[in-house]
N, CA, C and O atoms as CSV, one atom per row, in Angstrom:
chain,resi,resn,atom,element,x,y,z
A,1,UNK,N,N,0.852,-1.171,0.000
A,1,UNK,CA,C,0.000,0.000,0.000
A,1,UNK,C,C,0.893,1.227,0.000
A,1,UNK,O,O,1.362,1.615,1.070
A,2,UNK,N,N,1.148,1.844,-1.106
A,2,UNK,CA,C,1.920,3.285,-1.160
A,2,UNK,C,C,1.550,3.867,0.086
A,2,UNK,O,O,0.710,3.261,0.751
A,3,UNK,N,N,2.034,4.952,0.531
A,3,UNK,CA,C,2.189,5.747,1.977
A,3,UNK,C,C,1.761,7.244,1.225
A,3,UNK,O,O,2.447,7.622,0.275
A,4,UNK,N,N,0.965,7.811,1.548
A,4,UNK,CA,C,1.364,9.554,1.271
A,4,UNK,C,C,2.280,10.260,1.592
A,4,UNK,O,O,2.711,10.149,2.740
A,5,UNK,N,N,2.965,11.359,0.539
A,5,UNK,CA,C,4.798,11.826,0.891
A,5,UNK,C,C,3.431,12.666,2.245
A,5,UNK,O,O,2.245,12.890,2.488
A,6,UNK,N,N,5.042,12.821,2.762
A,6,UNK,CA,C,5.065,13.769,3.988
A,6,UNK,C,C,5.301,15.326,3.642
A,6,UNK,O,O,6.023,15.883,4.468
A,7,UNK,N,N,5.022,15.820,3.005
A,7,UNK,CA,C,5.617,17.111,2.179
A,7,UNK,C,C,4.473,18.188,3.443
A,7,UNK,O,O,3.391,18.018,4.006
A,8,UNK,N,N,5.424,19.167,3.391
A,8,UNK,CA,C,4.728,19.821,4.445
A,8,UNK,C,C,3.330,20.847,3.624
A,8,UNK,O,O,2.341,21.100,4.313
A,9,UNK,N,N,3.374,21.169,2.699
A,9,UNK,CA,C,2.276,21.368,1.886
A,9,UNK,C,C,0.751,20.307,2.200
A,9,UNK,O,O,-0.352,20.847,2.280
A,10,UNK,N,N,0.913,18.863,2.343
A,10,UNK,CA,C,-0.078,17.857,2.573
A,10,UNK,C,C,-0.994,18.705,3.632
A,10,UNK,O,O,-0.792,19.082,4.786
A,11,UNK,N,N,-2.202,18.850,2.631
A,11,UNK,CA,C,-3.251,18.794,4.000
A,11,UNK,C,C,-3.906,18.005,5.027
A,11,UNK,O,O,-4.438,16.979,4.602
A,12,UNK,N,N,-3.993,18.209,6.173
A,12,UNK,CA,C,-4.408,17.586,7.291
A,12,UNK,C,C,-5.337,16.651,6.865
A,12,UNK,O,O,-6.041,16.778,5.863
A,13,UNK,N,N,-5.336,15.266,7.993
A,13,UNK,CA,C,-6.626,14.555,7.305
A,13,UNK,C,C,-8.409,15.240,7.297
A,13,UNK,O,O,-9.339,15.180,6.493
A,14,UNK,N,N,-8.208,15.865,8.640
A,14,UNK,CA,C,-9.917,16.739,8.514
A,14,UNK,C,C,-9.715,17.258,7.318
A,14,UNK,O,O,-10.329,16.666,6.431
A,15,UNK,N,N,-9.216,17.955,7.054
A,15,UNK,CA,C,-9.293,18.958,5.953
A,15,UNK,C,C,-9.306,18.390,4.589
A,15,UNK,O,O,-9.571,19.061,3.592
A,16,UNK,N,N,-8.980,17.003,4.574
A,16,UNK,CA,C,-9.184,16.646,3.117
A,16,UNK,C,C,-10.362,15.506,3.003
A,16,UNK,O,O,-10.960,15.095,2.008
A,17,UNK,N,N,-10.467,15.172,4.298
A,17,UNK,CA,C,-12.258,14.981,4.624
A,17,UNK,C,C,-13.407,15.693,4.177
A,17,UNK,O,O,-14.342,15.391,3.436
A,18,UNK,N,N,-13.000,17.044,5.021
A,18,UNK,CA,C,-13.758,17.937,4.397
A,18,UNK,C,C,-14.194,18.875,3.301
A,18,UNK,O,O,-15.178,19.609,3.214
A,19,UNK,N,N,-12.949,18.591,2.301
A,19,UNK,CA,C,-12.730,18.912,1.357
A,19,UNK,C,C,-13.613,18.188,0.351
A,19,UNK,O,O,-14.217,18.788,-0.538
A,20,UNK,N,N,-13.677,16.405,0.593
A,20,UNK,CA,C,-14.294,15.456,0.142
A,20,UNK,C,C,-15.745,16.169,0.033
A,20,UNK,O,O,-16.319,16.583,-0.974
A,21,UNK,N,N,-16.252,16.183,1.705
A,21,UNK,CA,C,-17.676,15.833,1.870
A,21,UNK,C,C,-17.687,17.644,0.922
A,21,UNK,O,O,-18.860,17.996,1.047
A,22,UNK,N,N,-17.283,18.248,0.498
A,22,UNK,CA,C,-17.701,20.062,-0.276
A,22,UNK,C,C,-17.995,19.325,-1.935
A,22,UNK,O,O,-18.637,19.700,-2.916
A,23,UNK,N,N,-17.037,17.936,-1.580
A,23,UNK,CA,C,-16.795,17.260,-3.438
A,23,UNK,C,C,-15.927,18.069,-3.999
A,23,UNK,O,O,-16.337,18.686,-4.983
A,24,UNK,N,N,-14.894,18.236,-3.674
A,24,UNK,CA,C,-13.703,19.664,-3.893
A,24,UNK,C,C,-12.481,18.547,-4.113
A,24,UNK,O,O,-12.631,17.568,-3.382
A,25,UNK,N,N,-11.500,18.503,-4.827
A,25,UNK,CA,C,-10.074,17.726,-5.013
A,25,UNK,C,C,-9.404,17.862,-3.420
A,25,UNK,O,O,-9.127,19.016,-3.091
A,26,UNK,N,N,-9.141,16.836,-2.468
A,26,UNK,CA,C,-8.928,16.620,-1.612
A,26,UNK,C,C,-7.425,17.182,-0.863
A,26,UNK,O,O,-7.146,17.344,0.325
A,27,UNK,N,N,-6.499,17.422,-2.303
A,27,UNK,CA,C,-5.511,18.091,-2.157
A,27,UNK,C,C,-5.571,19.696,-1.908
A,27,UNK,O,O,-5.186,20.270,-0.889
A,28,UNK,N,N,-6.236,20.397,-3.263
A,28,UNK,CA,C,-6.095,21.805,-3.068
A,28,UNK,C,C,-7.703,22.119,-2.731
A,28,UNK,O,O,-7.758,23.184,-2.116
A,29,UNK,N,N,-8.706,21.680,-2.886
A,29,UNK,CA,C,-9.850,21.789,-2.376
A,29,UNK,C,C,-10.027,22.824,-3.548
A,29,UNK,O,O,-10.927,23.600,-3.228
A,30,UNK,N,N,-9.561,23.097,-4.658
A,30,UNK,CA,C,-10.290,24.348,-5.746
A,30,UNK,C,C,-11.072,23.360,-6.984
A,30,UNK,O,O,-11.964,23.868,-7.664
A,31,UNK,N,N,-10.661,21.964,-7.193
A,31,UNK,CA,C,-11.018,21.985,-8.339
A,31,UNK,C,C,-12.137,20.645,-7.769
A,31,UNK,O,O,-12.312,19.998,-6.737
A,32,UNK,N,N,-12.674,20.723,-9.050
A,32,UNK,CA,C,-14.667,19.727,-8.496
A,32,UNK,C,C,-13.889,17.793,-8.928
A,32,UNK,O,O,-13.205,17.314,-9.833
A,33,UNK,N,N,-14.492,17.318,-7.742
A,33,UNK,CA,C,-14.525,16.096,-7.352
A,33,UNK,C,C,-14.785,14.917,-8.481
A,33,UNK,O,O,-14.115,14.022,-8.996
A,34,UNK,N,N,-16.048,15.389,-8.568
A,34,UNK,CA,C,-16.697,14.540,-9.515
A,34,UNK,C,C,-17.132,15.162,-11.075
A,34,UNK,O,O,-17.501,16.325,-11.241
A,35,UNK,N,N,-17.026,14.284,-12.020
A,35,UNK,CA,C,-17.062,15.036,-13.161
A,35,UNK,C,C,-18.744,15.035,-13.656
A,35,UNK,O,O,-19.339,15.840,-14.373
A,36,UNK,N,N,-19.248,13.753,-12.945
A,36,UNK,CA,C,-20.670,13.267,-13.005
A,36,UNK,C,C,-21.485,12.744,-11.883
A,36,UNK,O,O,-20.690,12.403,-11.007
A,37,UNK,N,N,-22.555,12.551,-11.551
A,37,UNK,CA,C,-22.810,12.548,-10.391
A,37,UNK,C,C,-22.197,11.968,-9.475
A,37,UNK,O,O,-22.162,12.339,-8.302
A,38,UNK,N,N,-21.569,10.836,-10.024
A,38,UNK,CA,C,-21.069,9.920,-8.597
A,38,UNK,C,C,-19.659,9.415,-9.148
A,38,UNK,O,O,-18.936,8.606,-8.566
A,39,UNK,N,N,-19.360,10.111,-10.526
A,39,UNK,CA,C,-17.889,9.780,-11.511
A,39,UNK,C,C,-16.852,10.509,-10.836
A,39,UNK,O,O,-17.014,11.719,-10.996
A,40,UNK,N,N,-16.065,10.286,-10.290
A,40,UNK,CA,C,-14.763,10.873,-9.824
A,40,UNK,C,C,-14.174,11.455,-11.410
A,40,UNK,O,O,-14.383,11.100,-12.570
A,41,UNK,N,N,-13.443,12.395,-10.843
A,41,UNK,CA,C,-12.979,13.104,-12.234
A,41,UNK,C,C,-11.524,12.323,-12.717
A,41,UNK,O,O,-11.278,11.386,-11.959
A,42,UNK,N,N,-10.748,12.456,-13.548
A,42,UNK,CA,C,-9.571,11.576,-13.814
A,42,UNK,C,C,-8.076,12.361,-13.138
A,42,UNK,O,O,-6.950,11.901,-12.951
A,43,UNK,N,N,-8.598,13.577,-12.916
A,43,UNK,CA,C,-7.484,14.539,-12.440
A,43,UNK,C,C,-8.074,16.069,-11.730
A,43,UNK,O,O,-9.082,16.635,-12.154
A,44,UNK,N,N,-7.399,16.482,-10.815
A,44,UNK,CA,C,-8.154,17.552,-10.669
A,44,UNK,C,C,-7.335,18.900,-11.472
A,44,UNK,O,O,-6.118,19.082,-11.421
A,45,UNK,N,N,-8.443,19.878,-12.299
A,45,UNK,CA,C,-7.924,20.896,-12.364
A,45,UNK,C,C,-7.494,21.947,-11.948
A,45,UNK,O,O,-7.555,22.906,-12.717
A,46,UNK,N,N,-7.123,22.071,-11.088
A,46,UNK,CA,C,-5.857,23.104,-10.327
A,46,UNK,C,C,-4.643,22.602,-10.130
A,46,UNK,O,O,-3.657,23.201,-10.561
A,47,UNK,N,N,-4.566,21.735,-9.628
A,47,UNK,CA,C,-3.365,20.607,-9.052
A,47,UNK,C,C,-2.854,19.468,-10.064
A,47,UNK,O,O,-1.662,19.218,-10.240
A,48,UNK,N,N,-3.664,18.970,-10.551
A,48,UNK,CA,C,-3.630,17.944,-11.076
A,48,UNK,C,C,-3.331,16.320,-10.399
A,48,UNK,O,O,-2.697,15.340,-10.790
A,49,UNK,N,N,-4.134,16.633,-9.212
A,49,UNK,CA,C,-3.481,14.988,-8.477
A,49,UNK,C,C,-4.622,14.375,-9.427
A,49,UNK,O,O,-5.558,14.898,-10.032
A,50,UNK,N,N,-4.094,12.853,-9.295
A,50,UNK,CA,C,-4.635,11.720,-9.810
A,50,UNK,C,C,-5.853,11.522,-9.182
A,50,UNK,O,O,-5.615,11.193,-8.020
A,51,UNK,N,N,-7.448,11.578,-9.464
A,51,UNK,CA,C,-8.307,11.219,-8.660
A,51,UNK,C,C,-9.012,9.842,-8.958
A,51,UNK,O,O,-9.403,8.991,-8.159
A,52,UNK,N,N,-9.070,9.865,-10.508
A,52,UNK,CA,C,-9.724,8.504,-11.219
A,52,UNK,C,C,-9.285,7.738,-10.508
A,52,UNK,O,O,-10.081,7.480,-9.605
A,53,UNK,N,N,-8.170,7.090,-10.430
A,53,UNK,CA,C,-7.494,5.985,-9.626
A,53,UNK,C,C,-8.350,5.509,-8.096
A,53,UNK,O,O,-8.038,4.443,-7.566
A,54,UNK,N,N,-9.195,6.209,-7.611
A,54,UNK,CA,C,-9.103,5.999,-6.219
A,54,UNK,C,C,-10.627,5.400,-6.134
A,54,UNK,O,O,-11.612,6.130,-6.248
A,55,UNK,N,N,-10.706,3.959,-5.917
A,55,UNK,CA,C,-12.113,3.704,-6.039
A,55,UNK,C,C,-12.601,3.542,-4.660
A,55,UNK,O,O,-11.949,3.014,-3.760
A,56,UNK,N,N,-13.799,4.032,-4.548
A,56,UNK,CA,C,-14.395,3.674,-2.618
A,56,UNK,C,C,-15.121,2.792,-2.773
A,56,UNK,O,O,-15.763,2.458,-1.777
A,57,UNK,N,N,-15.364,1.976,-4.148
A,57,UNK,CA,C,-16.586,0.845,-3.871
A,57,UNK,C,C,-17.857,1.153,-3.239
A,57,UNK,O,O,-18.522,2.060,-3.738
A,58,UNK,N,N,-18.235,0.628,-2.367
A,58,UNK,CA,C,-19.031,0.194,-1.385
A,58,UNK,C,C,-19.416,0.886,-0.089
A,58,UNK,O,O,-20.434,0.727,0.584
A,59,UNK,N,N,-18.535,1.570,0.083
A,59,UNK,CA,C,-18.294,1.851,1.511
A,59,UNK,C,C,-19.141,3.233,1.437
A,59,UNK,O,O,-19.812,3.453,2.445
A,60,UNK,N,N,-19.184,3.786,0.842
A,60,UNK,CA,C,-19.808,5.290,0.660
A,60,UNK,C,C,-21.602,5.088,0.696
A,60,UNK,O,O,-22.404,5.725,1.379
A,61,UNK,N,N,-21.834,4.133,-0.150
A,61,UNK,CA,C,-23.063,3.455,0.522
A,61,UNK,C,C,-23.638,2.529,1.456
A,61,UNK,O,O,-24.852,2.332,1.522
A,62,UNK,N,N,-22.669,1.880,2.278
A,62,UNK,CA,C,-23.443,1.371,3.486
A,62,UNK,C,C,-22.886,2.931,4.148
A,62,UNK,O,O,-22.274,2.560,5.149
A,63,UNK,N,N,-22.839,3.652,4.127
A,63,UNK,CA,C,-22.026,4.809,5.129
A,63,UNK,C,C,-23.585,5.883,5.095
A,63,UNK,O,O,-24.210,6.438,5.998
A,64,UNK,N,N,-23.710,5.840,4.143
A,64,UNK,CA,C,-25.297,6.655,3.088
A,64,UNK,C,C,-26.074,6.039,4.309
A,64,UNK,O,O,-26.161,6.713,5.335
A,65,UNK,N,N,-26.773,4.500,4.231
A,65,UNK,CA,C,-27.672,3.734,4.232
A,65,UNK,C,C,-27.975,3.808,5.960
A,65,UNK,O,O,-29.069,3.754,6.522
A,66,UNK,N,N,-26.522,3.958,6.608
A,66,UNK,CA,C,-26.424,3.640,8.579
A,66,UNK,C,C,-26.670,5.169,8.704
A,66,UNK,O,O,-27.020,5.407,9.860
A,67,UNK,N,N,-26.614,6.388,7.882
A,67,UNK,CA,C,-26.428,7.983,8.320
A,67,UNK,C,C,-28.291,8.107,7.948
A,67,UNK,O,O,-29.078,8.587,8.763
A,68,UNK,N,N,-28.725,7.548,6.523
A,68,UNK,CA,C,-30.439,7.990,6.660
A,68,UNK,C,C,-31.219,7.103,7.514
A,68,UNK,O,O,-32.317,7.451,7.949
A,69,UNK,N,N,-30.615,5.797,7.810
A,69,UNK,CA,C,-31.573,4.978,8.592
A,69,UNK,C,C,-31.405,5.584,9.971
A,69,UNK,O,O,-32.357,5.055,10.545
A,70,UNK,N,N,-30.788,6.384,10.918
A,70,UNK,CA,C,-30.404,6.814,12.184
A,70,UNK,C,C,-31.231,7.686,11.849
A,70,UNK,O,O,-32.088,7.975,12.685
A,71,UNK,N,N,-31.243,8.384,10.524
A,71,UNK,CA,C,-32.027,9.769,10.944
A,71,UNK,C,C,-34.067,9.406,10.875
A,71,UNK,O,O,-35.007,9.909,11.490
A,72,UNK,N,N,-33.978,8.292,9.792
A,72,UNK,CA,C,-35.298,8.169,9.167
A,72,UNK,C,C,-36.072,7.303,10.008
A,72,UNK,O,O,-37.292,7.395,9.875
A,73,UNK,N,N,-35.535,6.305,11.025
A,73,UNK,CA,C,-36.214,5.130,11.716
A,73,UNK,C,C,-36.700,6.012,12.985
A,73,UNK,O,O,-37.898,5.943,13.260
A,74,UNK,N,N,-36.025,6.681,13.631
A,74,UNK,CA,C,-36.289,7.572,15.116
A,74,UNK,C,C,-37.504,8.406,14.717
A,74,UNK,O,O,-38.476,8.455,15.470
A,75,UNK,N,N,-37.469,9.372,13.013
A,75,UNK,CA,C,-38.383,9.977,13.511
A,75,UNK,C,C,-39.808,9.240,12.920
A,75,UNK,O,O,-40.940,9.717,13.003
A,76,UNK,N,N,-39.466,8.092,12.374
A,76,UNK,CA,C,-41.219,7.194,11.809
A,76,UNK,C,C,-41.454,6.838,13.159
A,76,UNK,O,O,-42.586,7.056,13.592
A,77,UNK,N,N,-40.414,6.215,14.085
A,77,UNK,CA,C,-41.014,5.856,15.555
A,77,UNK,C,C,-41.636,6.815,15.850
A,77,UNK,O,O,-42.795,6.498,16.117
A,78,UNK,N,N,-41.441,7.906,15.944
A,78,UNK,CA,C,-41.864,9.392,16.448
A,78,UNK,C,C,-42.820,9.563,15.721
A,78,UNK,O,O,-43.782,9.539,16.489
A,79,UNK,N,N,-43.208,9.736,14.648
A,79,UNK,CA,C,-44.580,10.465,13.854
A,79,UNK,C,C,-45.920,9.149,14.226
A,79,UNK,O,O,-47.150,9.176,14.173
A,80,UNK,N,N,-44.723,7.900,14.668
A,80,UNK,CA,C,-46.018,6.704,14.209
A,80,UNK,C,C,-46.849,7.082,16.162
A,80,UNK,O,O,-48.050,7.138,16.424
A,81,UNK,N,N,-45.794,7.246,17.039
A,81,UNK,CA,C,-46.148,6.989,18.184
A,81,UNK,C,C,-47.089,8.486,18.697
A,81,UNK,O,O,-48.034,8.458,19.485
A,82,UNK,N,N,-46.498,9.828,17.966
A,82,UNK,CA,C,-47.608,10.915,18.195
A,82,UNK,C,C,-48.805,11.090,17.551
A,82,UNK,O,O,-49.714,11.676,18.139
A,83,UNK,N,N,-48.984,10.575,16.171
A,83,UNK,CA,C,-49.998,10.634,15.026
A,83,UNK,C,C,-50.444,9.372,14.718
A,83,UNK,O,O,-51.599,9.530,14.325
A,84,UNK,N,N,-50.086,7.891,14.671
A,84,UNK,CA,C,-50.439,6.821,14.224
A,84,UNK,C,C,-51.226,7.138,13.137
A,84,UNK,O,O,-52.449,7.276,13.090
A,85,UNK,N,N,-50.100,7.276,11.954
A,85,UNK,CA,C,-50.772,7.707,10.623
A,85,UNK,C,C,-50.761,6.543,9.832
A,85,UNK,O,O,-49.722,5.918,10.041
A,86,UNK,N,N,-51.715,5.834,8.762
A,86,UNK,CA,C,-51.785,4.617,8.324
A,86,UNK,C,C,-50.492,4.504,7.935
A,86,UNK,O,O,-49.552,5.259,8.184
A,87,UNK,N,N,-50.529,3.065,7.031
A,87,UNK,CA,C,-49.422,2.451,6.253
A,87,UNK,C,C,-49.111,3.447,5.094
A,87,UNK,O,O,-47.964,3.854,4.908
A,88,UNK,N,N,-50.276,3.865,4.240
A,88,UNK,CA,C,-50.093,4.378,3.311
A,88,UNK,C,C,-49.416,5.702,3.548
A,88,UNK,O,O,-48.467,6.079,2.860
A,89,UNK,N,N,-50.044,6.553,4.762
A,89,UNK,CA,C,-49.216,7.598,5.130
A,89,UNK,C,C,-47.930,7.909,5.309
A,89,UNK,O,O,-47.232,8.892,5.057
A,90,UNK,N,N,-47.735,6.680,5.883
A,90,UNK,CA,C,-46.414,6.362,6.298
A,90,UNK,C,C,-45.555,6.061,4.894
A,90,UNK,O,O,-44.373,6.389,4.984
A,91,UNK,N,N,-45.905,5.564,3.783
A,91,UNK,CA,C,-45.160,5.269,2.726
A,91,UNK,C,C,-45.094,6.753,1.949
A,91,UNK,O,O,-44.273,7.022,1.072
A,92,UNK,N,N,-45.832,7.400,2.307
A,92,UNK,CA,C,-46.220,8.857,1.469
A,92,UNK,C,C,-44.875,9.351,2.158
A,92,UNK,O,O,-43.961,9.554,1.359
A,93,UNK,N,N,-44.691,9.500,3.023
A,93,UNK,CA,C,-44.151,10.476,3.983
A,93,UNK,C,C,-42.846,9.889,3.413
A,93,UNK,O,O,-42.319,10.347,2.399
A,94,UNK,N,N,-42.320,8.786,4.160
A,94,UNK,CA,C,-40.979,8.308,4.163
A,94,UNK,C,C,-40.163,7.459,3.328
A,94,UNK,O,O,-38.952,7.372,3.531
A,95,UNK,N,N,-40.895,6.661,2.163
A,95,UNK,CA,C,-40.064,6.514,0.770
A,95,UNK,C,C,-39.773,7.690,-0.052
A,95,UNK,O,O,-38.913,7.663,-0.933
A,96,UNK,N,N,-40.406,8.618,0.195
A,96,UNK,CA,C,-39.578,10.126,-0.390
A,96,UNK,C,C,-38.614,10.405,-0.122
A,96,UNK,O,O,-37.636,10.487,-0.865
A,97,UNK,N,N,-38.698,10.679,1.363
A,97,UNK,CA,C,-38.126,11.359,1.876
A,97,UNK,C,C,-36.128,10.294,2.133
A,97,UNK,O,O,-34.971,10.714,2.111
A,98,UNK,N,N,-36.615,9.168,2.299
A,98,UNK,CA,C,-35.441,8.047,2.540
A,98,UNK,C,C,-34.834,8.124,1.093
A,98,UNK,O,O,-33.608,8.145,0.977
A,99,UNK,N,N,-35.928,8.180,-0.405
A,99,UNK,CA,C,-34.703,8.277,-1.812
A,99,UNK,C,C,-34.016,9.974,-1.885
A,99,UNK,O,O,-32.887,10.101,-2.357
A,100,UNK,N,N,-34.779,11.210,-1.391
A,100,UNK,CA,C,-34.032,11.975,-1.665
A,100,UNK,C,C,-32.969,12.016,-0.424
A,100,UNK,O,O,-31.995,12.571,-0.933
A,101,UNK,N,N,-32.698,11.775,0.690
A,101,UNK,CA,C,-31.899,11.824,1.520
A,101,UNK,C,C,-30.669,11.094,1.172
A,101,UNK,O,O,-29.546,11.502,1.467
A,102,UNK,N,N,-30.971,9.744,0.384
A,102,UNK,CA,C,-29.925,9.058,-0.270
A,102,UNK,C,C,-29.362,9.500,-1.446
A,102,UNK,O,O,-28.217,9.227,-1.808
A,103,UNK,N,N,-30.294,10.301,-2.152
A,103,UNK,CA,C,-29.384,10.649,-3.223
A,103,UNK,C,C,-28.193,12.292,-2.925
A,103,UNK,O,O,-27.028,12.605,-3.173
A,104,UNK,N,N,-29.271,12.849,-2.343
A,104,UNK,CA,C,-28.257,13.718,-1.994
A,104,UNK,C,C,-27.177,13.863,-0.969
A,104,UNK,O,O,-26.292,14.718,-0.988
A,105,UNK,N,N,-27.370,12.844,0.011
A,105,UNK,CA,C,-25.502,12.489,0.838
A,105,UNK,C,C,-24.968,11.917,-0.055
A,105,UNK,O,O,-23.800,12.277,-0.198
A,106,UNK,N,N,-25.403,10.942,-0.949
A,106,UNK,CA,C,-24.957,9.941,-1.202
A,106,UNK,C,C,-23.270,10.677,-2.038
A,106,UNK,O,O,-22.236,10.410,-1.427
A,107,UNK,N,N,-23.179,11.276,-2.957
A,107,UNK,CA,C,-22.125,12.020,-3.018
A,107,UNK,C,C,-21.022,12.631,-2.383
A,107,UNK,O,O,-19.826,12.634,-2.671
A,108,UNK,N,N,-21.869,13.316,-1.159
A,108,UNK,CA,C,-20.903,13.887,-0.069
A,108,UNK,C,C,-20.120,12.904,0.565
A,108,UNK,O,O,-18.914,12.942,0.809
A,109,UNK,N,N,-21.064,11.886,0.839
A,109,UNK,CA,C,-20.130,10.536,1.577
A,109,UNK,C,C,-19.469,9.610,0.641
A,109,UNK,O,O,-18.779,8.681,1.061
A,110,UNK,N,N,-19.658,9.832,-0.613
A,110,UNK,CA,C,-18.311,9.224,-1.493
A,110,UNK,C,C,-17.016,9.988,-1.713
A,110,UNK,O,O,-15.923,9.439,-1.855
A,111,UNK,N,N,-17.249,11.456,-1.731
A,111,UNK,CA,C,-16.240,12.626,-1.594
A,111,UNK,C,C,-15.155,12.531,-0.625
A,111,UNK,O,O,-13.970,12.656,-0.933
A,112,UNK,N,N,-15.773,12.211,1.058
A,112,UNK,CA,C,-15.389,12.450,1.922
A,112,UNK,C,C,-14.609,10.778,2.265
A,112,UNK,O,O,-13.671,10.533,3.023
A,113,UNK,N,N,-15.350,9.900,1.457
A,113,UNK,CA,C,-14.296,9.285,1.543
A,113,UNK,C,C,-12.866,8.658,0.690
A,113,UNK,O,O,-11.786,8.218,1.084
A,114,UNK,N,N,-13.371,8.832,-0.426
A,114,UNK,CA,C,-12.384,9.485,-1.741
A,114,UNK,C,C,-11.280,10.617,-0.791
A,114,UNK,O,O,-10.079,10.384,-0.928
A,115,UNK,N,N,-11.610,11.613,-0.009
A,115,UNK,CA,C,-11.089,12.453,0.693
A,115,UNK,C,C,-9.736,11.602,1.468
A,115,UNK,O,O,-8.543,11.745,1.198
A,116,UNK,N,N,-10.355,10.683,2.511
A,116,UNK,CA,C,-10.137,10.044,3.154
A,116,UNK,C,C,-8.789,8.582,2.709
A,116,UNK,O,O,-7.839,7.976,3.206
A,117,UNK,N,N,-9.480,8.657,1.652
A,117,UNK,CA,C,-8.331,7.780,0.912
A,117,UNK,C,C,-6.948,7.847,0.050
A,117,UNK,O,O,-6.041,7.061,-0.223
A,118,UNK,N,N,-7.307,9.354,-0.265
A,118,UNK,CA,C,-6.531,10.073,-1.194
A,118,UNK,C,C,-5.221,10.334,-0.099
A,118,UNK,O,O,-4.044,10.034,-0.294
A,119,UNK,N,N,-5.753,10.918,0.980
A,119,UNK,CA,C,-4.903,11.071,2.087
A,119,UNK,C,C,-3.775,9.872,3.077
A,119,UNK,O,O,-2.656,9.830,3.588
A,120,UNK,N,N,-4.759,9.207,2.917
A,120,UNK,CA,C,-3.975,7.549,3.518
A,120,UNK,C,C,-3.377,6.617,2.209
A,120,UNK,O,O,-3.045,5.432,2.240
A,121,UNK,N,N,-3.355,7.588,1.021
A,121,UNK,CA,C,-2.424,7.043,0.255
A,121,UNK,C,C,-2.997,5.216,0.004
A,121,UNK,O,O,-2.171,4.303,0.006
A,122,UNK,N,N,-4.802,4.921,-0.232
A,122,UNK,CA,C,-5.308,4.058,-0.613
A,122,UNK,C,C,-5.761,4.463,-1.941
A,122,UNK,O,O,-6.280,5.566,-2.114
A,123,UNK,N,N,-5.577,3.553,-2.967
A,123,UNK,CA,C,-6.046,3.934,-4.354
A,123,UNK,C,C,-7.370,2.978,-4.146
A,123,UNK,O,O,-8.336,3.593,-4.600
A,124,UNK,N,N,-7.793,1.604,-3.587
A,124,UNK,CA,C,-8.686,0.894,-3.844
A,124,UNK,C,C,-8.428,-0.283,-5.068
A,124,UNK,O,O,-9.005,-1.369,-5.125
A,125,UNK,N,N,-7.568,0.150,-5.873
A,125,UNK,CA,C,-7.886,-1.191,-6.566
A,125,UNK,C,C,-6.392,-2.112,-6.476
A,125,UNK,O,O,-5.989,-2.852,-7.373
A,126,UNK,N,N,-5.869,-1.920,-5.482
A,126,UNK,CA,C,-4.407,-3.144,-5.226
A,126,UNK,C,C,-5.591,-4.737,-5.088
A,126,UNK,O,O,-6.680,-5.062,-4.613
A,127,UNK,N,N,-4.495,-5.278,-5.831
A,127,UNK,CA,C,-4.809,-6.880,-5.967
A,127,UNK,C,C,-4.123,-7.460,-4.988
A,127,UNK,O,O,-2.983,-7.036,-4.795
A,128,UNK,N,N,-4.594,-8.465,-4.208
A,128,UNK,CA,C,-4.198,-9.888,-3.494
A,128,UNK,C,C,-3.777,-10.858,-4.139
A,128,UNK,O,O,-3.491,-11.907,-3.561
C-alpha cells in the first residue's frame, strides 16, 4: 500500500475529509470532485493529483444507508407513536423522503471518503 509523501504542503486529514464531503479535489480543495454525479474526475484541475485511480466501492453506501436509517427510523417511531398515521401515510411520507436523503448524501459521503483515501495514500484497486 503506497504511503502519502510527507511534504509539508499535505493537507491535514480533517481537511481533506472535508474537502471530500464540499466534493472539492482533496488536495487543493479548488477543483470539483466529480465530473458526473457519482464519476470521480480523472485529475483535478488546479493541481492535477490523480483522482480517477481511487475507487471507494461500497463503503460510501453502506455509510449513506447507517447515516439515513439513524435519521429516518427515530423519527417514523416518532410520527407513528404521536400521530399513528396509516401504512399508506407512512409510505407517502418516508419513501420520499429516505430516496431523496440518499441521493443527496450519497455524493458527499463518497467525496469524503475518496477524501479520506486520497490522504492515507489508498487507491482501492491493489490486488491480493
Amino acid at each position: 500500500m503506497p504511503m502519502p509523501d510527507a511534504s509539508p504542503d499535505r493537507p491535514t486529514l480533517s481537511v481533506s475529509l472535508l474537502r471530500g464531503l464540499r466534493q472539492r479535489c482533496p488536495s487543493c480543495g479548488g477543483g470539483r470532485l466529480f465530473r458526473r454525479y457519482l464519476k470521480p474526475s480523472d485529475s483535478c484541475d488546479h493541481c492535477h493529483s490523480e483522482l480517477g485511480l481511487i475507487r471507494a466501492d461500497d463503503l460510501p453506501a453502506y455509510l449513506t444507508i447507517v447515516v439515513v436509517g439513524h435519521i429516518v427510523v427515530p423519527l417514523a417511531f416518532f410520527v407513528e407513536k404521536l400521530y399513528a398515521p396509516t401504512v399508506a401515510m407512512h409510505m407517502a411520507i418516508w419513501l420520499p423522503t429516505i430516496i431523496v436523503m440518499t441521493l443527496t448524501l450519497l455524493p458527499h459521503i463518497k467525496g469524503a471518503t475518496i477524501g479520506l483515501m486520497w490522504q492515507l495514500g489508498i487507491r482501492g484497486d491493489e490486488r491480493q
